[in-house]
Backbone bond lengths (Angstrom), bond angles and torsions (degrees), N, CA, C in turn:
res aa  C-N    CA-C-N  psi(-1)  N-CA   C-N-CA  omega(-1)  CA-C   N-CA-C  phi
1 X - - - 1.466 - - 1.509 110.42 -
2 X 1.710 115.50 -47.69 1.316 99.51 175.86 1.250 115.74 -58.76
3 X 1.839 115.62 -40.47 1.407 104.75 -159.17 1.626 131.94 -61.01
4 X 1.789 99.99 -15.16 1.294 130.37 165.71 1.199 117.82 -49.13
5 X 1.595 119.53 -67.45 1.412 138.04 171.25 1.826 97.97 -43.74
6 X 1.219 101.09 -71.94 1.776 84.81 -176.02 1.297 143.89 -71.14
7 X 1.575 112.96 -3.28 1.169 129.63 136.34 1.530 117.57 -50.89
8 X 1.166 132.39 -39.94 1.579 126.66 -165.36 1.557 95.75 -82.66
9 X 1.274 99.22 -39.57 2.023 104.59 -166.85 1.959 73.99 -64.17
10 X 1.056 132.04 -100.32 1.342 133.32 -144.82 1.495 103.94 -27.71
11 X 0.979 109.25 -61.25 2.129 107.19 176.92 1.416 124.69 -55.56
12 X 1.165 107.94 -6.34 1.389 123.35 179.10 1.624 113.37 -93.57
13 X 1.550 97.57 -73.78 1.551 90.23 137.37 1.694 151.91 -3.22
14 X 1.371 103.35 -63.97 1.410 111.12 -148.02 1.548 60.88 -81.91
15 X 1.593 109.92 -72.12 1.826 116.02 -167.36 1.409 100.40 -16.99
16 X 0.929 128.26 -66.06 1.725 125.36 -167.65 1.180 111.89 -56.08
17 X 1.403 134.30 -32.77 1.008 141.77 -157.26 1.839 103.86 -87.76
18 X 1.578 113.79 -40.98 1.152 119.42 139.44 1.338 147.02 14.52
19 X 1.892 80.66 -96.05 1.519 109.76 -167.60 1.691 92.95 -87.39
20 X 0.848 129.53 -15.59 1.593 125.52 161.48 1.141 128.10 -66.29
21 X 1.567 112.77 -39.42 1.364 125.06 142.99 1.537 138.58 -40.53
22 X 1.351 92.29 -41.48 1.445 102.09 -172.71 1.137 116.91 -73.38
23 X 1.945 109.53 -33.62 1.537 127.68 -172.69 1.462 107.84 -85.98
24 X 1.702 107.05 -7.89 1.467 90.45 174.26 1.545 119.64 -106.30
25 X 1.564 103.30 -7.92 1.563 96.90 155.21 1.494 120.63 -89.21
26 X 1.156 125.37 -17.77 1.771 132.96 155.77 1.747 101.22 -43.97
27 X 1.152 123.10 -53.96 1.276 130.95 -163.52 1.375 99.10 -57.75
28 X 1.921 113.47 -68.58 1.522 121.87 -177.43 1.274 109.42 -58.80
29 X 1.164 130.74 -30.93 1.543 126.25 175.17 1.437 117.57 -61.79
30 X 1.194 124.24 -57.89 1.912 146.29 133.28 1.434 95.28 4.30
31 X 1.398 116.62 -92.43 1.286 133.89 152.38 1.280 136.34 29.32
32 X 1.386 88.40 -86.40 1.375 112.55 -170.68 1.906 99.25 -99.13
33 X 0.912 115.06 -49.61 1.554 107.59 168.20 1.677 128.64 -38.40
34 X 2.190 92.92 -46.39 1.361 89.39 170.34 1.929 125.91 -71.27
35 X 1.116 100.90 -27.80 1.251 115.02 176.91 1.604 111.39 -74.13
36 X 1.192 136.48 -17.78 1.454 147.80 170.90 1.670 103.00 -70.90
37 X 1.655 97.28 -58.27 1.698 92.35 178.01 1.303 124.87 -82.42
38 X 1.012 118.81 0.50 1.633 133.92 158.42 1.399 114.18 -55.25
39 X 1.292 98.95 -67.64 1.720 128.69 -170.36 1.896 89.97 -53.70
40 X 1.390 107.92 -59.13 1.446 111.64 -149.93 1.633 94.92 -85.86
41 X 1.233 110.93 -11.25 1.875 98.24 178.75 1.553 106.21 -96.81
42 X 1.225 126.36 -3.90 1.359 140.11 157.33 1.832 116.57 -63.04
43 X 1.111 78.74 -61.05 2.047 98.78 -165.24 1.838 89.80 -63.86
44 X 1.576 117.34 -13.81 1.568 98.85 -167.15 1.852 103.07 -131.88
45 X 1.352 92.26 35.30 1.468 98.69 169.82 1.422 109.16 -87.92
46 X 1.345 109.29 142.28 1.363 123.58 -165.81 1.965 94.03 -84.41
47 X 1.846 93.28 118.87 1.256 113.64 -178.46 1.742 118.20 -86.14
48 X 1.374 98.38 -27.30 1.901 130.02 -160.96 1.571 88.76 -126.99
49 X 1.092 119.43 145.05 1.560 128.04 129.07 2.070 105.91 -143.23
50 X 0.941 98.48 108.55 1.744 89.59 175.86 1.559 99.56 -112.66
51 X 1.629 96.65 153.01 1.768 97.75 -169.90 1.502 76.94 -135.13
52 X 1.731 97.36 166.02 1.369 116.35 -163.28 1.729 96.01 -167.50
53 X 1.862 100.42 138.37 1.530 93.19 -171.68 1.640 99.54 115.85
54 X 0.462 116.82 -28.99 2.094 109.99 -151.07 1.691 101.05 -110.60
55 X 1.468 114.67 108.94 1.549 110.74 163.20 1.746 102.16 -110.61
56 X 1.057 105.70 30.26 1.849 95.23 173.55 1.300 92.36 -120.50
57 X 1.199 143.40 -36.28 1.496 142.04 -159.24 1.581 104.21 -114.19
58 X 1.642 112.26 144.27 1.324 118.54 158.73 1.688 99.43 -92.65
59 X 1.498 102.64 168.84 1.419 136.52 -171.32 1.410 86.75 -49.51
60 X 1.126 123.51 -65.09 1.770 118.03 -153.81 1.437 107.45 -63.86
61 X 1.551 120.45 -42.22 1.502 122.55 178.69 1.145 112.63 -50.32
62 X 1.146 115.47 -59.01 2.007 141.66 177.71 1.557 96.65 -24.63
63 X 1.851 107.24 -59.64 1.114 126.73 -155.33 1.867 114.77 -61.35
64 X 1.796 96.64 -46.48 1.564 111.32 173.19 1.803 108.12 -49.52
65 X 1.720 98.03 -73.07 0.887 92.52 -177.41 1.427 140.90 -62.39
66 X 1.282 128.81 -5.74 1.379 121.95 133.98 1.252 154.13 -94.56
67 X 1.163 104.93 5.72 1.496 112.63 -154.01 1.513 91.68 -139.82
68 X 1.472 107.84 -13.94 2.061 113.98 177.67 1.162 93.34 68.76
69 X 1.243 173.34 25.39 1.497 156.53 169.46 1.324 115.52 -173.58
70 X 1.035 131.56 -158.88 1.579 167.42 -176.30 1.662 109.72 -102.79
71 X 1.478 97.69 -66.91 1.395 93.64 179.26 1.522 115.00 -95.10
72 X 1.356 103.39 141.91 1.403 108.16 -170.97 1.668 119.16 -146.27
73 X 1.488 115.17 109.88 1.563 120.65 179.06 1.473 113.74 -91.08
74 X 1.398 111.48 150.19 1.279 127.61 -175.31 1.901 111.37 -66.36
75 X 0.862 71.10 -47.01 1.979 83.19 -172.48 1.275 110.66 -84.34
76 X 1.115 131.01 -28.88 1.465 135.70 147.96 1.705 123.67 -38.34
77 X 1.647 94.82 -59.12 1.663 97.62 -164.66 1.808 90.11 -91.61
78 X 0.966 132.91 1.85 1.575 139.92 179.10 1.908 94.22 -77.36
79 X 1.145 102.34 -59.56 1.821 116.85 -161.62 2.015 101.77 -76.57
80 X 1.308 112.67 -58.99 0.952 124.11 -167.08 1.205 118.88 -118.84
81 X 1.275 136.52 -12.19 1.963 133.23 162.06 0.996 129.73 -62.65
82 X 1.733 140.68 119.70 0.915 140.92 -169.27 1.579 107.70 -73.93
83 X 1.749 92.85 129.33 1.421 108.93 -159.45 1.665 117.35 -88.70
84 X 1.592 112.17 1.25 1.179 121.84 -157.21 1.748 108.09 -133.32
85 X 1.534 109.46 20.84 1.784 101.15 -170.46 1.054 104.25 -37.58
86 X 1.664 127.92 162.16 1.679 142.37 138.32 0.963 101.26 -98.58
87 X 1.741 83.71 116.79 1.524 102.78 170.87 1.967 113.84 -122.37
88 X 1.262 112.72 136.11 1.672 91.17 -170.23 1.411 110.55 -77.47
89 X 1.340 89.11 151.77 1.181 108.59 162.89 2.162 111.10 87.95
90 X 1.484 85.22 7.36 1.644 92.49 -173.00 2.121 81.99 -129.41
91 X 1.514 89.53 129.52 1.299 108.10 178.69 1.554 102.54 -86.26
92 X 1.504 142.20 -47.85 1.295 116.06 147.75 2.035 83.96 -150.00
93 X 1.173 85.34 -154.64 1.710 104.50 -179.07 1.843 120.93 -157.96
94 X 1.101 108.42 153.09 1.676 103.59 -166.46 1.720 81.22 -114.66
95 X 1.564 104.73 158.65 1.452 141.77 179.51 1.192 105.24 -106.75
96 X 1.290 156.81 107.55 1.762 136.10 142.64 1.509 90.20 -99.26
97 X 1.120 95.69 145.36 1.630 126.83 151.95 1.590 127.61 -89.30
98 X 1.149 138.99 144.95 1.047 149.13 -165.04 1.390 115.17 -156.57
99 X 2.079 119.18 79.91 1.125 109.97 -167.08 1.003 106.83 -79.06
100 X 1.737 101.97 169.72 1.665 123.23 -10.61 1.309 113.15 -107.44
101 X 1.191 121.86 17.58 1.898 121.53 158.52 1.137 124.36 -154.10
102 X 1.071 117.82 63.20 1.727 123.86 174.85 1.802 95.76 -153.67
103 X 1.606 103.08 146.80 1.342 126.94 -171.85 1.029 124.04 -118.89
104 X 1.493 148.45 98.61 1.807 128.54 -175.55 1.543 91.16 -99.87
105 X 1.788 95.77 141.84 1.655 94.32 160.90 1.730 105.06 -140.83
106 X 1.621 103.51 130.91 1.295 98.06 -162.12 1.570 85.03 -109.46
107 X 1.329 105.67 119.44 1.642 119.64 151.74 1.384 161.55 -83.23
108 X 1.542 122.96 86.04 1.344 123.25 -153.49 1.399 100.41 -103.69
109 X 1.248 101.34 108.70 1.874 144.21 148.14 1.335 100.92 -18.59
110 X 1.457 114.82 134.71 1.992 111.55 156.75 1.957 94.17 -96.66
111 X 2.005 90.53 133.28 1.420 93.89 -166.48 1.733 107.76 -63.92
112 X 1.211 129.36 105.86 1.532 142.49 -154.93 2.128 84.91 -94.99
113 X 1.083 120.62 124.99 1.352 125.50 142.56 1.092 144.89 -109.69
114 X 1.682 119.57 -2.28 1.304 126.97 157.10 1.803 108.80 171.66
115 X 0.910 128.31 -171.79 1.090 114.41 -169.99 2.015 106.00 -153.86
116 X 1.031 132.07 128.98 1.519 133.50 129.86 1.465 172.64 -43.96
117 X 1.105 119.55 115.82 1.572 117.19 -169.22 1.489 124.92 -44.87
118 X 1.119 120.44 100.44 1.744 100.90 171.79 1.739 110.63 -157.82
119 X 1.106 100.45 123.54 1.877 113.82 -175.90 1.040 106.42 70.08
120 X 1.085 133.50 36.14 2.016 131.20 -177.51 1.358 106.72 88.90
121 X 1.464 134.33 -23.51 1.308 135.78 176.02 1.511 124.88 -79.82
122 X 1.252 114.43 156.08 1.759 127.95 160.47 1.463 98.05 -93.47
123 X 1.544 88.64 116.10 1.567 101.11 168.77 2.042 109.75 -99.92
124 X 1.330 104.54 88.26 1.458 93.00 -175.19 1.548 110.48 -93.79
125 X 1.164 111.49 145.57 1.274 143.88 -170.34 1.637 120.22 -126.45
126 X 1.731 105.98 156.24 1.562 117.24 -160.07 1.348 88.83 -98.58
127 X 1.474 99.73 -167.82 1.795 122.77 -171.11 1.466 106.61 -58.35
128 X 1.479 111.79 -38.11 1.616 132.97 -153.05 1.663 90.81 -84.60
129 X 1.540 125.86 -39.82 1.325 111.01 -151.99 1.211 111.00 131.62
130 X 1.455 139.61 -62.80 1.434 177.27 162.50 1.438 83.75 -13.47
131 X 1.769 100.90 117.38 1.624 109.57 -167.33 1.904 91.90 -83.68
132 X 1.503 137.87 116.47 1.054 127.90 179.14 1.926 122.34 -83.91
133 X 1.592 88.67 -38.37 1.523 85.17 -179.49 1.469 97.73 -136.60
134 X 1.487 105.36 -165.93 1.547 111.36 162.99 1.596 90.20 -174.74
135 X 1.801 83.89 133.62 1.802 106.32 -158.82 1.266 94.61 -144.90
136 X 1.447 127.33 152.62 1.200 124.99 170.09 1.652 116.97 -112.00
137 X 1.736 98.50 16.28 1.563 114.46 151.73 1.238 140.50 -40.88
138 X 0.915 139.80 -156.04 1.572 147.60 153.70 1.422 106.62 -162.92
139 X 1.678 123.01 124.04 0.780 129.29 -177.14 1.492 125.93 -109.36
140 X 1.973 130.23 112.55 1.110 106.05 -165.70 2.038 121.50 -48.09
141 X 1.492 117.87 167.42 0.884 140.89 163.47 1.732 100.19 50.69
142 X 1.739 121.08 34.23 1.574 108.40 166.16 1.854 88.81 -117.35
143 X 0.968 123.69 120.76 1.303 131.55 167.31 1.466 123.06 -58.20
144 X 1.441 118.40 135.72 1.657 127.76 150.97 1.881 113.52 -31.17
145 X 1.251 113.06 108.62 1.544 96.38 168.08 1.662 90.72 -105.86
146 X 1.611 100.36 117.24 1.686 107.83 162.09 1.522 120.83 -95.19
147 X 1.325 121.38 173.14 1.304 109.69 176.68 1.446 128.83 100.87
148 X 1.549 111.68 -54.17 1.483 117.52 -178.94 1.499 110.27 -67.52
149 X 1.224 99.75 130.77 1.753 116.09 159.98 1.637 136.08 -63.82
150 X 1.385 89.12 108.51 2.103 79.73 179.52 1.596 92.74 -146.92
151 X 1.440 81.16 172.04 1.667 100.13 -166.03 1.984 93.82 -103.95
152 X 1.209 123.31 -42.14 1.120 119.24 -171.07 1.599 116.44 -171.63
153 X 0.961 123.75 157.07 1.637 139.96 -142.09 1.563 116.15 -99.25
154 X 1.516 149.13 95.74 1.244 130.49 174.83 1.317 146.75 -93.91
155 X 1.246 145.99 41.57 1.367 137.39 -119.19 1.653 95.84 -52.66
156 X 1.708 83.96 153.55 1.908 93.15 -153.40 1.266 160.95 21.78
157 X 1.577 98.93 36.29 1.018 131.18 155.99 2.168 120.71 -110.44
158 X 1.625 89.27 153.40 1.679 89.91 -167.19 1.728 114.70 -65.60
159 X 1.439 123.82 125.67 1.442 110.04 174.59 1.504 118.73 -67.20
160 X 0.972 117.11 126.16 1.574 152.52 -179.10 1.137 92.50 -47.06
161 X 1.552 172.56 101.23 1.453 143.94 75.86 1.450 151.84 -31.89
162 X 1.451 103.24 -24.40 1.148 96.91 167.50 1.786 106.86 119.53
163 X 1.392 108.80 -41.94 1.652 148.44 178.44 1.290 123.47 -81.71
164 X 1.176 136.69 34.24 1.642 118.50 -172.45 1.254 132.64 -24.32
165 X 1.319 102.77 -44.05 1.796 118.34 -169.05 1.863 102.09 -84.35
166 X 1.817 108.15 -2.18 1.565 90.03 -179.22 1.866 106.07 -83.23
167 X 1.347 107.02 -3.67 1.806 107.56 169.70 1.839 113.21 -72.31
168 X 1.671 101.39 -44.77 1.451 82.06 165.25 1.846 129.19 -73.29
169 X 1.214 108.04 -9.49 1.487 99.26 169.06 1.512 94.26 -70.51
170 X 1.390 127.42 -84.42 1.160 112.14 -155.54 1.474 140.56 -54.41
171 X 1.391 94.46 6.34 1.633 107.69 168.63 1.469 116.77 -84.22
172 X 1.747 107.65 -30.60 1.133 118.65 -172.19 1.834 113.35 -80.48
173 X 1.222 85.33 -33.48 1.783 115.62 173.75 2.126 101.93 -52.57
174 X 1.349 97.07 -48.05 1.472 98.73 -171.63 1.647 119.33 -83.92
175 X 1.487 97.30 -25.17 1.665 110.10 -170.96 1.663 94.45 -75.49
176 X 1.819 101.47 -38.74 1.952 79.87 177.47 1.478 113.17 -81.41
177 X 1.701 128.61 4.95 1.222 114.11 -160.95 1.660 87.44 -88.32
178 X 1.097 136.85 -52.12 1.483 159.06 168.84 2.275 106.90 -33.64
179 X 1.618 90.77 -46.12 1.481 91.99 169.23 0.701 112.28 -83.67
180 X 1.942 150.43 -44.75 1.595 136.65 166.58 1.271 114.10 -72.28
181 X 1.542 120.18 6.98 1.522 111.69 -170.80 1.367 111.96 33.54
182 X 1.551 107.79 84.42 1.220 116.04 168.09 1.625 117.50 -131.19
183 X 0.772 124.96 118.90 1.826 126.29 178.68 0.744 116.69 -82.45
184 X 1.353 113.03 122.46 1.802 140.78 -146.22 1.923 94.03 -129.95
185 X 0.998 107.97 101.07 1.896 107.37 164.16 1.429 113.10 -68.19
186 X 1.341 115.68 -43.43 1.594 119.69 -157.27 1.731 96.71 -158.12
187 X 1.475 109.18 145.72 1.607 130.00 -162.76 1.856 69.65 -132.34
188 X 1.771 105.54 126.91 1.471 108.15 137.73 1.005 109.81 -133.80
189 X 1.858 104.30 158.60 1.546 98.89 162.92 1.647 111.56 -138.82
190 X 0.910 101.67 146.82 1.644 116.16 170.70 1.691 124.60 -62.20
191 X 1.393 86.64 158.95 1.589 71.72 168.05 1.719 146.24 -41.40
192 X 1.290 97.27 -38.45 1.269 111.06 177.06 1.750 119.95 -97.79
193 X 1.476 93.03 24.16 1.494 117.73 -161.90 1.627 130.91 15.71
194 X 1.528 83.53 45.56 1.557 93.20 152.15 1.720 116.37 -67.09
195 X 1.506 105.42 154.32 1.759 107.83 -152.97 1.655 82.04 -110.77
196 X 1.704 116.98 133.20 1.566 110.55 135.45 1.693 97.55 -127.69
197 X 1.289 85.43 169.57 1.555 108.42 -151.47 1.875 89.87 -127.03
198 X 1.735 98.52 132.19 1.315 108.41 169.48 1.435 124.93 -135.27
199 X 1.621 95.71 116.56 2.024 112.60 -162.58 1.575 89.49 -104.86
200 X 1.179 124.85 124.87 1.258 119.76 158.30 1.736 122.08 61.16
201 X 1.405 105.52 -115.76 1.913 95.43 173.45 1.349 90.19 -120.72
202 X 1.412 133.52 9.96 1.244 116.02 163.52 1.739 108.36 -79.72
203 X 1.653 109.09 159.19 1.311 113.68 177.25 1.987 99.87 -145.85
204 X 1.694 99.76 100.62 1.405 93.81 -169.64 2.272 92.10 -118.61
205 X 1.594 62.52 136.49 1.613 92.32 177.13 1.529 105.40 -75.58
206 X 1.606 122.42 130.77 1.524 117.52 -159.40 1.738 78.10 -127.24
207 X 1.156 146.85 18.99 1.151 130.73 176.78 1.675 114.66 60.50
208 X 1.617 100.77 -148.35 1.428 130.97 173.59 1.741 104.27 -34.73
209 X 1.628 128.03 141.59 1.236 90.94 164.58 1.925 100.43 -117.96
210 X 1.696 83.18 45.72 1.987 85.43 157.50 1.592 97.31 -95.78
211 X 1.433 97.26 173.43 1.819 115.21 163.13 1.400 107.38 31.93
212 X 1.647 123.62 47.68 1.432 112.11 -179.18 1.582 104.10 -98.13
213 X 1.046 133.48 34.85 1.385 127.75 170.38 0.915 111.25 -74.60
214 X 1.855 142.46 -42.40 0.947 108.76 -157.15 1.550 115.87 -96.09
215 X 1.582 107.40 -1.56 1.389 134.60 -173.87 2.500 96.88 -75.22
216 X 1.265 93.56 -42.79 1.788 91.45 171.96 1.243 111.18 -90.12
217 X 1.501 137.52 17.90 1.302 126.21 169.01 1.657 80.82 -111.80
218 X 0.802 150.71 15.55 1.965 132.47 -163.82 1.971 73.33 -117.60
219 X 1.308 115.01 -51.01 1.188 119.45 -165.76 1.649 121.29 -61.45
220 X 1.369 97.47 -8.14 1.406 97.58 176.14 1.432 131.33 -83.33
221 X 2.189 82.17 -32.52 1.625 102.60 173.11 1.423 111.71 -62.24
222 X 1.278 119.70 -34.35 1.312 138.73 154.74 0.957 127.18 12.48
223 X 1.997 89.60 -90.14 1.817 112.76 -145.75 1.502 97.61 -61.10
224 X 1.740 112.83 -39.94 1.668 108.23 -142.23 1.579 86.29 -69.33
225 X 1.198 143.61 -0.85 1.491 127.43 163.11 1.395 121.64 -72.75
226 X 1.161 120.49 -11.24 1.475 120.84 -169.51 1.383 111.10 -68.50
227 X 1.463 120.94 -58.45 1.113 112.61 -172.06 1.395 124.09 61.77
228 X 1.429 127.41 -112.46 1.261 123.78 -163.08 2.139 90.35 -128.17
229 X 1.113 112.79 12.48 1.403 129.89 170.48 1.887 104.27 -40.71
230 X 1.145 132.10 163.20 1.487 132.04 173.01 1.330 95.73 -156.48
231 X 1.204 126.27 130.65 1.363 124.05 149.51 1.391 108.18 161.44
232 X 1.486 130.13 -151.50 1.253 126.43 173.81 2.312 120.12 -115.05
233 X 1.054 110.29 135.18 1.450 102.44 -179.76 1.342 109.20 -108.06
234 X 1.321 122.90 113.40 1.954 122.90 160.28 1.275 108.71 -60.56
235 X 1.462 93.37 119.03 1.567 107.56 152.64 1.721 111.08 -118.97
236 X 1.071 86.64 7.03 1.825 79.05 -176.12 1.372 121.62 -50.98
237 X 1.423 111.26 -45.53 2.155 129.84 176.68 1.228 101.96 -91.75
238 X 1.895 135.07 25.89 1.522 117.91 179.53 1.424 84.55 -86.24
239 X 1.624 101.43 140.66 1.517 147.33 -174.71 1.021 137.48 -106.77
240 X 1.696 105.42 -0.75 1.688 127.45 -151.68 1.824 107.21 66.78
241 X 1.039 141.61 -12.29 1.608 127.22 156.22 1.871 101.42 -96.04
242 X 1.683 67.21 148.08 1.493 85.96 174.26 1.720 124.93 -73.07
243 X 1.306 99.28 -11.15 1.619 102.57 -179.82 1.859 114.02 -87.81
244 X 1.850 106.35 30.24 1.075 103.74 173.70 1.361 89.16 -136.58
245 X 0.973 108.61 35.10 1.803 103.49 154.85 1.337 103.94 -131.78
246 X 1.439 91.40 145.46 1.721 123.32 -165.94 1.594 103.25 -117.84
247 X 1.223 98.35 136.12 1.359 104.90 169.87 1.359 104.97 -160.15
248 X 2.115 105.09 121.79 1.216 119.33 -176.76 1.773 109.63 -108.55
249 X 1.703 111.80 124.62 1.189 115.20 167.21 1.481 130.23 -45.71
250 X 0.979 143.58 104.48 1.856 133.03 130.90 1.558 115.84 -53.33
251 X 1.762 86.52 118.24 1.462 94.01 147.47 1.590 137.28 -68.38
């Protein structure tokens, strides 16, 4: 009977002796693991990130929306960062890495040429038509297109006017606003889609919107007169002389 009893104490024992064992290499393993990912989530914190590509976003936005924060590790967003955010107005973006702390992010833009009124929203749209986003932003240098007719709105799908060829004017409309550097608030057109154009408190009538080049290069010599000017300027009959441009004051 005793020898029973001290058999059980010894196995009980040793067992303890064991599981004390066991918990004290669990512990150093613990240990040393936590101290490994310490060490190694330090050594791979992102020191650099430079982005390139992006005129709608500053660096820090760029930064949220991909990376979710401020702080940002290499081996982290490598293993576990979602590699694919939607972000508007960015058709996608590339990641390189550069260990172990530097970031490139190259950003490609959806080509945006102006955008439309509809239900409280900016419906902006590409070269083609192709409704891309809808923001209730304002984005420098994408213009108001007024005027065009539609029945209803699709994101990424083409807006319906009626006109095919009125997308290549307004591409052509924007490529010279960008080549005379001219700032355009609002593109309208009329029925017969004649174009006036609205910068500020000026409101200049651009006529025809065939052969208007030489009518937005006269307009450039133009603008820097405006100043604090209000009213409307004809260009519809400019002829190459200046005595066919009109320009009527607002009080």
């Amino acid at each position: 009977m005793g020898s029973r009893n001290s058999n059980s104490v010894n196995q009980k024992k040793r067992r303890g002796r064991k599981r004390k064992k066991a918990l004290t290499i669990f512990a150093v393993i613990a240990a040393v693991a936590g101290m490994l990912f310490g060490v190694t989530y330090k050594v791979f914190e992102a020191d650099t990130i430079e982005f390139v590509g992006s005129t709608h976003y500053s660096d820090e936005e760029l930064k949220k929306y991909i990376f979710g924060g401020d702080y940002v590790n290499l081996l982290y967003f490598r293993i576990f960062g979602q590699k694919d955010t939607k972000i508007p107005f960015i058709q996608k973006y590339d990641v390189e890495t550069d260990w172990p702390d530097r970031l490139y992010v190259t950003v490609y833009e959806k080509a945006i040429v102006g955008y439309v009124r509809y239900m409280g929203c900016n419906m902006y749209f590409d070269k083609d038509g192709i409704v891309v986003e809808s923001s209730t932003d304002l984005y420098e240098n994408v213009p108001q297109i007024d005027g065009l007719k539609f029945d209803s709105i699709v994101i990424n799908t083409k807006l319906d006017v009626g006109n095919a060829d009125i997308y290549n004017t307004i591409l052509d409309l924007i490529q010279s606003f960008d080549k005379y550097d001219i700032d355009v608030d609002k593109v309208y057109f009329d029925a017969s889609y004649n174009i006036t154009l609205y910068m500020g408190d000026v409101k200049v009538s651009l006529g025809s919107s065939k052969d208007f080049t030489d009518r937005l290069f006269e307009l450039k010599q133009l603008s820097s007169r405006f100043g604090t000017l209000k009213g409307t300027l004809y260009l519809d009959d400019y002829n190459g002389d200046e005595s066919s441009i009109i320009f009527k004051r607002e009080k």
